[in-house]
C-alpha positions as a LaTeX table, in Angstrom:
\begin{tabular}{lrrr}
\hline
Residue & $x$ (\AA) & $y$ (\AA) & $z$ (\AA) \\
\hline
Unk1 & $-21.57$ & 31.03 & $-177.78$ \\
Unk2 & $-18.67$ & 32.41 & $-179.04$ \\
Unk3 & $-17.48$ & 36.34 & $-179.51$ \\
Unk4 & $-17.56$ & 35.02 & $-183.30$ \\
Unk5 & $-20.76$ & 33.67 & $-183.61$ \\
Unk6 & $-23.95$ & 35.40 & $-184.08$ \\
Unk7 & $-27.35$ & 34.69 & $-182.23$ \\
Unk8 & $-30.13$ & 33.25 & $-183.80$ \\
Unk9 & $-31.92$ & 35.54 & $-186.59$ \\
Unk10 & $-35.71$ & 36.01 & $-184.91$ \\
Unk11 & $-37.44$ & 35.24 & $-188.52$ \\
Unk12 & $-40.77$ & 36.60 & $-189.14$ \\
Unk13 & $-42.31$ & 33.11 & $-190.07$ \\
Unk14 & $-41.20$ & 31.30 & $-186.18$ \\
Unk15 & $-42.53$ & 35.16 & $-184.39$ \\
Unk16 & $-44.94$ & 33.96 & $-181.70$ \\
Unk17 & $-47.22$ & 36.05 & $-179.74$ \\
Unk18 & $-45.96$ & 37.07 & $-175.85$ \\
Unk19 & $-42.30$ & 37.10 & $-177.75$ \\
Unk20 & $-40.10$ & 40.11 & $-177.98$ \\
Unk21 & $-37.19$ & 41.09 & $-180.15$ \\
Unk22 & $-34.50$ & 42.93 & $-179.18$ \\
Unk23 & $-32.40$ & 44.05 & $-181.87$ \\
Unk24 & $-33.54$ & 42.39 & $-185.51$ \\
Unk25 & $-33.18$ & 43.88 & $-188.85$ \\
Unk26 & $-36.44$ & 43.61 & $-191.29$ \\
Unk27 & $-37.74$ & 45.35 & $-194.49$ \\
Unk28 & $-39.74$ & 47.90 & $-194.16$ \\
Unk29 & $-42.19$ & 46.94 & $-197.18$ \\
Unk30 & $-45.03$ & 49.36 & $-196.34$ \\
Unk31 & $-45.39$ & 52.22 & $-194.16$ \\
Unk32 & $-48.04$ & 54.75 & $-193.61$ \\
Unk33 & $-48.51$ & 57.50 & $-190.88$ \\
Unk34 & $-52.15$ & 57.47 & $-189.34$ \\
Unk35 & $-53.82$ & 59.52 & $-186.52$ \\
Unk36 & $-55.68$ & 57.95 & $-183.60$ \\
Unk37 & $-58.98$ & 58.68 & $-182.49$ \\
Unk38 & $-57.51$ & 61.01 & $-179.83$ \\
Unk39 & $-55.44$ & 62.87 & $-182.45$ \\
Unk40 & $-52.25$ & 61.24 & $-181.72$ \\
Unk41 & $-49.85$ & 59.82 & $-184.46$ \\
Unk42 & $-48.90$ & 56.08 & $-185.03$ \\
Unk43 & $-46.87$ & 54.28 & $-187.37$ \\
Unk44 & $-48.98$ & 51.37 & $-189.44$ \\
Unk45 & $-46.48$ & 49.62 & $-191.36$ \\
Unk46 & $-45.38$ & 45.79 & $-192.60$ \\
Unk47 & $-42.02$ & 44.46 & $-191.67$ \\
Unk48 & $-40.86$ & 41.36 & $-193.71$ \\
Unk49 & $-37.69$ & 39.01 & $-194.48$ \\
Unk50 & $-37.16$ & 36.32 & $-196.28$ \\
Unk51 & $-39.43$ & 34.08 & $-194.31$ \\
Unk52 & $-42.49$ & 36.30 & $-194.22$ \\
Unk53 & $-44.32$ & 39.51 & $-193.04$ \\
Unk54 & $-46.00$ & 41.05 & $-190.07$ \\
Unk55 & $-48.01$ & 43.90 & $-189.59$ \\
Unk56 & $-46.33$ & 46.01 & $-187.70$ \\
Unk57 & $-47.57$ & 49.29 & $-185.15$ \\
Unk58 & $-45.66$ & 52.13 & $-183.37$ \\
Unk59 & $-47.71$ & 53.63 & $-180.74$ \\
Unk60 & $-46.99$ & 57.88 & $-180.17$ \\
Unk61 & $-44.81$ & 58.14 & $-183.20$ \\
Unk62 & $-43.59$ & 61.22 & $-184.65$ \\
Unk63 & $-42.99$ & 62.57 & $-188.37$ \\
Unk64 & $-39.42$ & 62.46 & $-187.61$ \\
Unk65 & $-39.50$ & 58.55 & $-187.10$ \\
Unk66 & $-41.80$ & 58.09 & $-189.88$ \\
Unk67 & $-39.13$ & 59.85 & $-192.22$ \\
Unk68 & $-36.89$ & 58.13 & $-190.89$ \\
Unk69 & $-38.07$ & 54.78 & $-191.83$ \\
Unk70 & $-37.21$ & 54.04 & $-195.58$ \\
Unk71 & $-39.74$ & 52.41 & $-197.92$ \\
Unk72 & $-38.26$ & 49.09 & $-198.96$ \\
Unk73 & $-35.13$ & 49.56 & $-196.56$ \\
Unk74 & $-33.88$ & 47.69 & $-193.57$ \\
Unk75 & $-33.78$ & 48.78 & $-190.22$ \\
Unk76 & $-32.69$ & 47.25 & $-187.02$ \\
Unk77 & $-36.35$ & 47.07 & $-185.05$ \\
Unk78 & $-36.96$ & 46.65 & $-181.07$ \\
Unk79 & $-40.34$ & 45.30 & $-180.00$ \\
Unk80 & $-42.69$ & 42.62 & $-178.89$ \\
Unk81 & $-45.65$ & 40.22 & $-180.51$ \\
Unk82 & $-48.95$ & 40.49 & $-179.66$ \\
Unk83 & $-52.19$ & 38.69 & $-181.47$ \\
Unk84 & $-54.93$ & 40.78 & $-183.00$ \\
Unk85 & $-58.11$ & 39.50 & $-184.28$ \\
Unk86 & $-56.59$ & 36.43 & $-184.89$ \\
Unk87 & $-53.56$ & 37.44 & $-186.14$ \\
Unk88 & $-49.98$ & 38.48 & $-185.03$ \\
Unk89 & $-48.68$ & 42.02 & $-185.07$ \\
Unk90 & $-45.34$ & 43.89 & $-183.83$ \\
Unk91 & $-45.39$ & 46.34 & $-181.54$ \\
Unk92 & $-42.53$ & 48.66 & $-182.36$ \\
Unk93 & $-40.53$ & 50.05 & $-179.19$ \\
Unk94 & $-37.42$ & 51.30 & $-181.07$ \\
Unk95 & $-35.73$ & 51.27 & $-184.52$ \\
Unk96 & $-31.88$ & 52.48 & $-185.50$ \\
Unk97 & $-30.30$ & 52.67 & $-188.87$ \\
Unk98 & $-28.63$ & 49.54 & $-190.31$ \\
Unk99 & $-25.12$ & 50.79 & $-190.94$ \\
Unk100 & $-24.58$ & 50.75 & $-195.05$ \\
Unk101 & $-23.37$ & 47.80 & $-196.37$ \\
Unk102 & $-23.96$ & 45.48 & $-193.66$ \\
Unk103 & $-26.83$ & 43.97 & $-195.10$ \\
Unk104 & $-27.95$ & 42.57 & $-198.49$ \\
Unk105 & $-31.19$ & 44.06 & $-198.89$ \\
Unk106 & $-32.20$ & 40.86 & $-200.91$ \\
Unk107 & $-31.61$ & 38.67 & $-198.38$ \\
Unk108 & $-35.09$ & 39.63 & $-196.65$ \\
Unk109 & $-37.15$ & 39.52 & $-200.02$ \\
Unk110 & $-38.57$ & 36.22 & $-200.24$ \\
Unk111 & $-37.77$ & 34.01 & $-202.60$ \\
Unk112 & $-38.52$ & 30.31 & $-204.64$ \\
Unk113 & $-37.32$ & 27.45 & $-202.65$ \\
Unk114 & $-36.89$ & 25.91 & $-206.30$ \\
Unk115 & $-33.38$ & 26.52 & $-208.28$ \\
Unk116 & $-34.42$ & 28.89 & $-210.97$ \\
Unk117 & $-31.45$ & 28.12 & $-213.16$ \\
Unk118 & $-33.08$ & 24.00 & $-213.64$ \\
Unk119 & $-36.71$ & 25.79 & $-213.93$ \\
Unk120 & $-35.45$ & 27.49 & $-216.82$ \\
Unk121 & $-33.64$ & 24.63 & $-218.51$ \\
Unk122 & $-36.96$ & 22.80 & $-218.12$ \\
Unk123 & $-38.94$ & 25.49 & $-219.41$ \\
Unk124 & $-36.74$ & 25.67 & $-223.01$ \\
Unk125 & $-37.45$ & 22.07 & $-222.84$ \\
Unk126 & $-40.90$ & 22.48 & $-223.14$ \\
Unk127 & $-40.75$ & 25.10 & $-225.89$ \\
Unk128 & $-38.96$ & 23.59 & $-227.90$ \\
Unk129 & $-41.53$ & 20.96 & $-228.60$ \\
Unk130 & $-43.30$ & 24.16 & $-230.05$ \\
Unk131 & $-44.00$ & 22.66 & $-233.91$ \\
Unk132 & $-45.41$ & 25.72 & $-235.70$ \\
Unk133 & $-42.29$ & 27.68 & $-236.79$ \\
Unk134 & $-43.72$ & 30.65 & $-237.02$ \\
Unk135 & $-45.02$ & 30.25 & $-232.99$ \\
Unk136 & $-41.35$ & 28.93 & $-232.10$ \\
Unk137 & $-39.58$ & 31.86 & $-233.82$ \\
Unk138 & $-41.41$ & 34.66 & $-231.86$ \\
Unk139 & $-40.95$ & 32.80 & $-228.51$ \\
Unk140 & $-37.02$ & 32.22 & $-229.39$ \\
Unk141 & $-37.14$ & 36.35 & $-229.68$ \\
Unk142 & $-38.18$ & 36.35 & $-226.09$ \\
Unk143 & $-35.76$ & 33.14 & $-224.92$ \\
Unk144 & $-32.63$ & 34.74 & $-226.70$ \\
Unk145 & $-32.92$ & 38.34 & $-225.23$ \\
Unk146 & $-30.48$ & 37.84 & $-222.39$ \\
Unk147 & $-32.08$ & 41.35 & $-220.48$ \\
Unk148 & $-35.23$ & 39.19 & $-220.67$ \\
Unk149 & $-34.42$ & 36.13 & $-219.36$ \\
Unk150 & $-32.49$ & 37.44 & $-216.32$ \\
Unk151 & $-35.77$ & 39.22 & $-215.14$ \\
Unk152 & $-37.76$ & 35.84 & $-215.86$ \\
Unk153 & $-36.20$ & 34.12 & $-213.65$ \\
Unk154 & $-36.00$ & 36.52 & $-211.27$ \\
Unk155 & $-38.96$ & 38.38 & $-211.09$ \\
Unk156 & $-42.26$ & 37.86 & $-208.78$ \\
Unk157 & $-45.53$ & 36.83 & $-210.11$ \\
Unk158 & $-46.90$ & 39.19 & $-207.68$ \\
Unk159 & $-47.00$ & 41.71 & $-205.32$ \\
Unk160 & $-49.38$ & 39.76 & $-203.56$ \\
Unk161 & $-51.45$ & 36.82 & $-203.51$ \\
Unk162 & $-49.95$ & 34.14 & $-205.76$ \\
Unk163 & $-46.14$ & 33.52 & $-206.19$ \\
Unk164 & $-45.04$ & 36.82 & $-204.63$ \\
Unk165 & $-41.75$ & 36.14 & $-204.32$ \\
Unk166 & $-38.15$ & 36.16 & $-206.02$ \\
Unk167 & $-38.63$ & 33.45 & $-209.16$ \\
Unk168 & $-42.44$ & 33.78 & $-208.57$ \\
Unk169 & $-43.04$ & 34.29 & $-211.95$ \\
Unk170 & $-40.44$ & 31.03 & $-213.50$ \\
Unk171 & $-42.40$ & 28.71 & $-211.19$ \\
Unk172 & $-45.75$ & 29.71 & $-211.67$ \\
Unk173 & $-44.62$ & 29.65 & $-215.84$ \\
Unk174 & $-43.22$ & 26.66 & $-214.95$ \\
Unk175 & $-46.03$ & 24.88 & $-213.10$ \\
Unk176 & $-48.35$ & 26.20 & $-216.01$ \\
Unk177 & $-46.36$ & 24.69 & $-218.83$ \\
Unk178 & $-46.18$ & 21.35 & $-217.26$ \\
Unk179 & $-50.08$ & 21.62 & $-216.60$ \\
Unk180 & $-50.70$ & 22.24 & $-220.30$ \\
Unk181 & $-48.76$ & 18.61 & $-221.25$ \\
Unk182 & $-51.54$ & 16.43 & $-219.33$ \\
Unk183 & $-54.46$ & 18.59 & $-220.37$ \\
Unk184 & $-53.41$ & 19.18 & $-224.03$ \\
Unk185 & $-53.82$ & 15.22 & $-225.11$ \\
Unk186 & $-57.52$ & 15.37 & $-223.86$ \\
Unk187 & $-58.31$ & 18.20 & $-226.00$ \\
Unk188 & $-56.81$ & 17.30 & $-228.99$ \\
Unk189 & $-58.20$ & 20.32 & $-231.17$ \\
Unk190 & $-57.04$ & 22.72 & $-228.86$ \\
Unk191 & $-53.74$ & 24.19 & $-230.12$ \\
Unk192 & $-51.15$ & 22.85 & $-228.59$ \\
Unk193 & $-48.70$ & 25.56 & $-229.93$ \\
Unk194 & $-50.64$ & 28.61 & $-229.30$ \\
Unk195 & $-51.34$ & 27.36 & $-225.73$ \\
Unk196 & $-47.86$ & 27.22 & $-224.76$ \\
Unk197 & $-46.75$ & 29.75 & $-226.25$ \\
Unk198 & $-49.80$ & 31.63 & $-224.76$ \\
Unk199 & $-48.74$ & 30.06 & $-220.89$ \\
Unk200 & $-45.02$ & 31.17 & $-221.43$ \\
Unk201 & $-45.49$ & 35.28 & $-222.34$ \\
Unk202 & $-49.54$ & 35.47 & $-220.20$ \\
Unk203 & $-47.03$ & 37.22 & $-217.19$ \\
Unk204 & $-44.03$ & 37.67 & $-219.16$ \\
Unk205 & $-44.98$ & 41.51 & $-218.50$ \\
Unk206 & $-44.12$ & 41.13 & $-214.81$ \\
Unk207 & $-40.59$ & 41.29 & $-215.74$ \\
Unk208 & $-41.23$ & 45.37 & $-216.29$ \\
Unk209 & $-44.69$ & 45.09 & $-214.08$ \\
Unk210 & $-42.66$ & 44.99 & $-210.52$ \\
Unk211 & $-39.94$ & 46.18 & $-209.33$ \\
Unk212 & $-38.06$ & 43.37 & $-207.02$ \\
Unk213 & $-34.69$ & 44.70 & $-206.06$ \\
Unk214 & $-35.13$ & 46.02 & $-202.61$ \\
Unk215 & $-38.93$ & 45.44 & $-202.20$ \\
Unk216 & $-41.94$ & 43.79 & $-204.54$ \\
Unk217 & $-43.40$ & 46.79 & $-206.05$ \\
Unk218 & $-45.16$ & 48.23 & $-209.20$ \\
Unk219 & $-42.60$ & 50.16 & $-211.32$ \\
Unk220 & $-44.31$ & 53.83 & $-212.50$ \\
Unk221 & $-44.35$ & 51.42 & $-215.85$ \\
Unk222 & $-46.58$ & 49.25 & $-214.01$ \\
Unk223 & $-48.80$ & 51.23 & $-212.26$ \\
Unk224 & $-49.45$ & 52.98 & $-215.88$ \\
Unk225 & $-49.53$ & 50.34 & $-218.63$ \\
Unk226 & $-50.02$ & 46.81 & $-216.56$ \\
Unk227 & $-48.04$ & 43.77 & $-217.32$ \\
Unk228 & $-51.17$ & 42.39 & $-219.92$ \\
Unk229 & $-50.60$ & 46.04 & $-222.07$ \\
Unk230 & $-47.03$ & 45.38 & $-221.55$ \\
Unk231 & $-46.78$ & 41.91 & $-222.90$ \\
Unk232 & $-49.29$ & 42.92 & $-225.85$ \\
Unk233 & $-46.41$ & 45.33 & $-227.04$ \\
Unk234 & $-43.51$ & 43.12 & $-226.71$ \\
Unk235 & $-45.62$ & 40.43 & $-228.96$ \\
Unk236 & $-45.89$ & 43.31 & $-231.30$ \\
Unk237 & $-42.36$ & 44.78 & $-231.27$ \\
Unk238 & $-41.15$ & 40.60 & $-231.77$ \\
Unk239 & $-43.33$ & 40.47 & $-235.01$ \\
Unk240 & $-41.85$ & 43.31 & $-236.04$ \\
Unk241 & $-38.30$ & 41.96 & $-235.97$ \\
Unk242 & $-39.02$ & 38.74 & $-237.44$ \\
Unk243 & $-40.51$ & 40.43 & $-240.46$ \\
Unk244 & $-37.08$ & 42.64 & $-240.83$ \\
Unk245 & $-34.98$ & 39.58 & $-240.48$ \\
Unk246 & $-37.33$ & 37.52 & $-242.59$ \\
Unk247 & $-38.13$ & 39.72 & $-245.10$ \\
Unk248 & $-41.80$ & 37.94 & $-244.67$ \\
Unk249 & $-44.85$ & 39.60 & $-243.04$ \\
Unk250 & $-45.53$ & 37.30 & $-239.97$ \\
Unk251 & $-49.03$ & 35.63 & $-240.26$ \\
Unk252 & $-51.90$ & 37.88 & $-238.92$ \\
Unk253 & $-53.81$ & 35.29 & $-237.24$ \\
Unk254 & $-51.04$ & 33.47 & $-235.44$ \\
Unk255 & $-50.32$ & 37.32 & $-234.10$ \\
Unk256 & $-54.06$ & 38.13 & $-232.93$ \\
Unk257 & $-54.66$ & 35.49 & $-231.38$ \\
Unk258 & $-51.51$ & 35.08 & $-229.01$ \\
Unk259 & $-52.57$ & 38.51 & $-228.22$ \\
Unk260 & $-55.75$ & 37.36 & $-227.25$ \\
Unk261 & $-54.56$ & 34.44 & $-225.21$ \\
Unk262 & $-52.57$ & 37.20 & $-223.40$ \\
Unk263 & $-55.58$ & 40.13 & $-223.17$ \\
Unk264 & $-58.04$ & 37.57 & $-222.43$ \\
Unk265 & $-56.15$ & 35.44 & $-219.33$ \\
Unk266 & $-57.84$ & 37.30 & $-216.21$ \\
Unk267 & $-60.90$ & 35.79 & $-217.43$ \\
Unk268 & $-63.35$ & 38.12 & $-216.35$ \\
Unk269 & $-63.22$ & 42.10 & $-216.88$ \\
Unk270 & $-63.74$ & 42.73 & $-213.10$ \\
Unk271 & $-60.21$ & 40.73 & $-212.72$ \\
Unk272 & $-58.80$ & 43.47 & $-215.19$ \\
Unk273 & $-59.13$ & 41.35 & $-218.20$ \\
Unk274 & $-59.39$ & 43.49 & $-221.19$ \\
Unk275 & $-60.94$ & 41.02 & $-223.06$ \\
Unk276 & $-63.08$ & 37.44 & $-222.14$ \\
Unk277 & $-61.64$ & 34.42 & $-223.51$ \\
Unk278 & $-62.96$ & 33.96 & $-227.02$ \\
Unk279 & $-61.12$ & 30.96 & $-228.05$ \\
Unk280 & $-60.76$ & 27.39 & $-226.66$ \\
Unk281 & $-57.15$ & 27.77 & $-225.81$ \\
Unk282 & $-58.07$ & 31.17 & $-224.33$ \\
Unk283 & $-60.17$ & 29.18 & $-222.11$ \\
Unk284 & $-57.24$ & 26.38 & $-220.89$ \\
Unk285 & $-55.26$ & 28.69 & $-220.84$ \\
Unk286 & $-57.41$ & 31.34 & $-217.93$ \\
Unk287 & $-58.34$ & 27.62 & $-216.51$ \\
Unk288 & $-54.50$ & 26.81 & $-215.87$ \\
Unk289 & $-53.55$ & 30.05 & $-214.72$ \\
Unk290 & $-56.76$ & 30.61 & $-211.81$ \\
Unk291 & $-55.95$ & 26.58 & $-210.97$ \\
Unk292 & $-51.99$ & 27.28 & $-210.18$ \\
Unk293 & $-53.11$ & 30.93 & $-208.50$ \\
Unk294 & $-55.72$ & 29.65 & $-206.20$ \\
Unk295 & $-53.72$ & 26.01 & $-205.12$ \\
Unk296 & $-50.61$ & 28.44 & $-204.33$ \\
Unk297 & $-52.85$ & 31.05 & $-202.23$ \\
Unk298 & $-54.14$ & 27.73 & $-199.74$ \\
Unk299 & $-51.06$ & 26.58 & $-199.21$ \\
Unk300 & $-49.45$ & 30.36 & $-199.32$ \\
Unk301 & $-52.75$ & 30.45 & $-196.20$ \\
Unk302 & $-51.75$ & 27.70 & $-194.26$ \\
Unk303 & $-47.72$ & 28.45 & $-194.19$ \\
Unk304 & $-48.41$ & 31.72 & $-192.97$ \\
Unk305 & $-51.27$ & 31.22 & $-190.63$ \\
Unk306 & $-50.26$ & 32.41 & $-187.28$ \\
Unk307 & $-52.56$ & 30.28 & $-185.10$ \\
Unk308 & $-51.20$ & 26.38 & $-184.99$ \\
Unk309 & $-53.69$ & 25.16 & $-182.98$ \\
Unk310 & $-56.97$ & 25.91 & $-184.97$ \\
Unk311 & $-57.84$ & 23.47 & $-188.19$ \\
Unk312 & $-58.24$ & 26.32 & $-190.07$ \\
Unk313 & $-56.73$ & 29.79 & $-191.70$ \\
Unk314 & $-58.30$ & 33.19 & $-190.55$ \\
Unk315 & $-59.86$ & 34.36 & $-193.75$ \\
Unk316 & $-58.18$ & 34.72 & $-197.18$ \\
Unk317 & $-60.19$ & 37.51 & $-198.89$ \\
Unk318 & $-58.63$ & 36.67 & $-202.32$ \\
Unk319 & $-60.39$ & 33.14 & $-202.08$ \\
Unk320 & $-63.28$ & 33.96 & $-200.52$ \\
Unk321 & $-62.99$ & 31.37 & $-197.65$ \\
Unk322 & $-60.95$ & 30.09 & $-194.68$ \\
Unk323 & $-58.30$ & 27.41 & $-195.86$ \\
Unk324 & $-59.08$ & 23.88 & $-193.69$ \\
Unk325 & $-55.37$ & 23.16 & $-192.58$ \\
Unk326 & $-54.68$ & 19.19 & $-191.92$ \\
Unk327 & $-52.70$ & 17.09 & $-193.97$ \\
Unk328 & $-55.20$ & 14.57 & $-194.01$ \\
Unk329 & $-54.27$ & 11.57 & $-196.25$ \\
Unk330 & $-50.17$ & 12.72 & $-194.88$ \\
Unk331 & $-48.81$ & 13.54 & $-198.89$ \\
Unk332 & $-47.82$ & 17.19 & $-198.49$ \\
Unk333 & $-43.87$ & 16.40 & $-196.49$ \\
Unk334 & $-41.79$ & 18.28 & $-195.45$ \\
Unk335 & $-41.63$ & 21.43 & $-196.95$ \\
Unk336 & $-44.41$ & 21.22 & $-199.34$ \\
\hline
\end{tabular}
C-alpha cells in the first residue's frame, strides 16, 4: 500500500467478534456514565457510521473521559469485539479527538441507498393525480415551500425502528404512496384524494420532529409538541393561506378530516395516537403505514443481525418476535 492510500475503514456493519480496531473514527450517538456493582465507573455508550451501530463499553472510566466524549461527535476509538447475549459489543481501550475538519460528520449518519432527488420527482408524480382542487392546493403549499422540501428529503422517519436513516422519511412516503395506487382501485369508495394526501403530510412533522445533522435526534420541538401536533398545525397554518390568497374560506370538512387522517395514523392510543381511526381512509391509511413499518423492521433485523450462522434474528422487541432469516424462494438479491 502506498504512503497515499488509506487502509480499509473497519465499518460497524463487517465488525466481527475476536476482532480489534486500532484507530477508527465513529459517532458517538449515545453515551451515558453508569456505576458498577463494586462502585466503579464505566462508559455505556453506542458508536455508529454509516453502515450501522454497536453498543459500545469502557471498563474503569473516568468523568474526565466521559466529558470528553461529545454527544453526536466523532472520535477516533481503540478497542476490540466481543459477543454478549447474542450480540456484539465494543470494548473501548482508548479514544483521541478527531482533529476539526477532518471529517464530515454526515458521512457516519446512515443514510437511503435510494437517490432522494428521483424519490421526489416520483412523489409530485403521484400528487399530482390529486383531482379535488381544494386537496391539491393545500398539498402544493407544502410541495412549493422550498425550506420544506429540503428537510423531506432529507430527514429520518425515525430515531429508531423504521426508516431511521438520512431520506428515511421520502422512502417510507414514497413506499406508502405507491401502496395506496394498488389498494385504492379495490376500495373504490374510499377517497382516493384524502388518502394521499393523508400518506404524503402523516410524517411530514418529522421534518421539525428530529434533528439529523450530526446525529438522529428529537429537536426540544420534538420532544414537546410531536411530529402528529406538528403536522396538525402546518395543515392549519396552509388553510389559512389559501383563504388569504383565495379570498374563499377553505371547506371545513376537507380540513377535519385530513387532520384526522393525520391524528388518527398510530392507530391505537397506546402507540401515541391521539385519536383512533374514525374513517375508512383513516383505516388504509394506519394499515399502509404499520405494513411499510413492520416489513422495514424484518429486514432492518436481518441486515443487522450479528450472528450469520443462526436462521434467525435475536429478538426485535418492536415486533414482538425473532425475524426467521433465509431467503427461501432466492427473490430478495443483492442488496435488498
Amino acid at each position: 500500500m502506498s504512503k497515499s492510500e488509506s487502509p480499509p475503514r473497519c465499518n460497524i456493519a463487517d465488525l466481527k467478534a475476536g476482532q480489534r480496531v486500532d484507530d477508527e473514527i465513529y459517532r458517538v450517538a449515545q453515551k451515558d456514565l453508569r456505576t458498577t456493582s463494586n462502585g466503579s465507573l464505566y462508559i455505556h455508550a453506542v458508536l455508529a457510521d454509516g453502515t450501522g451501530q454497536v453498543l459500545a463499553r469502557m471498563w474503569n472510566a473516568a468523568q474526565e473521559i466521559y466529558d470528553s466524549m461529545p454527544a453526536g461527535g466523532l472520535l477516533h476509538f481503540r478497542g476490540r469485539v466481543e459477543m454478549y447475549k447474542g450480540n456484539r459489543q465494543f470494548i473501548i481501550d482508548g479514544v483521541r479527538a478527531v482533529e476539526p475538519g477532518s471529517a464530515d460528520p454526515t458521512d457516519f449518519l446512515p443514510a437511503t441507498r435510494n437517490d432522494v432527488d428521483v424519490l421526489w420527482n416520483e412523489v409530485k408524480e403521484i400528487l399530482r393525480t390529486i383531482e379535488n382542487s381544494d386537496v391539491l392546493a393545500l398539498v402544493g403549499k407544502f410541495v412549493n415551500d422550498d425550506e420544506f422540501v429540503k428537510g423531506f428529503k432529507r430527514a429520518p422517519a425515525a430515531v429508531q425502528l423504521h426508516h431511521a436513516y438520512l431520506g428515511g422519511l421520502i422512502e417510507h412516503t414514497w413506499n406508502l404512496l405507491r401502496l395506496a395506487q394498488v389498494v385504492c382501485p379495490l376500495y373504490p369508495k374510499v377517497s382516493r384524494d384524502l388518502l394521499l394526501a393523508g400518506i404524503f403530510l402523516h410524517d411530514a412533522g418529522k421534518v421539525r420532529e428530529l434533528a439529523y445533522e450530526t446525529n438522529l435526534e428529537y429537536t426540544n420541538e420534538g420532544q414537546l409538541l410531536g411530529h402528529i401536533v406538528q403536522c396538525v398545525l402546518w395543515v392549519h397554518e396552509k388553510c389559512r393561506q389559501i383563504e388569504q390568497e383565495t379570498g374563499q374560506p377553505f371547506p371545513a370538512e376537507i380540513e377535519t378530516t385530513l387532520k384526522h387522517l393525520i391524528l388518527a395514523h398510530h392507530g391505537k392510543y397506546e402507540f401515541g395516537s391521539p385519536r383512533l381511526p374514525a374513517m375508512a381512509e383513516a383505516f388504509v391509511m394506519h394499515y399502509l403505514d404499520n405494513l411499510d413499518a413492520k416489513v422495514a423492521m424484518c429486514f432492518d433485523a436481518i441486515e443487522s443481525d450479528p450472528d450469520a450462522s443462526s436462521a434467525w434474528t435475536s429478538y426485535v422487541r418492536a415486533i414482538e418476535t425473532r425475524v426467521f432469516k433465509p431467503d427461501v424462494m432466492g427473490i430478495r438479491g443483492e442488496g435488498a
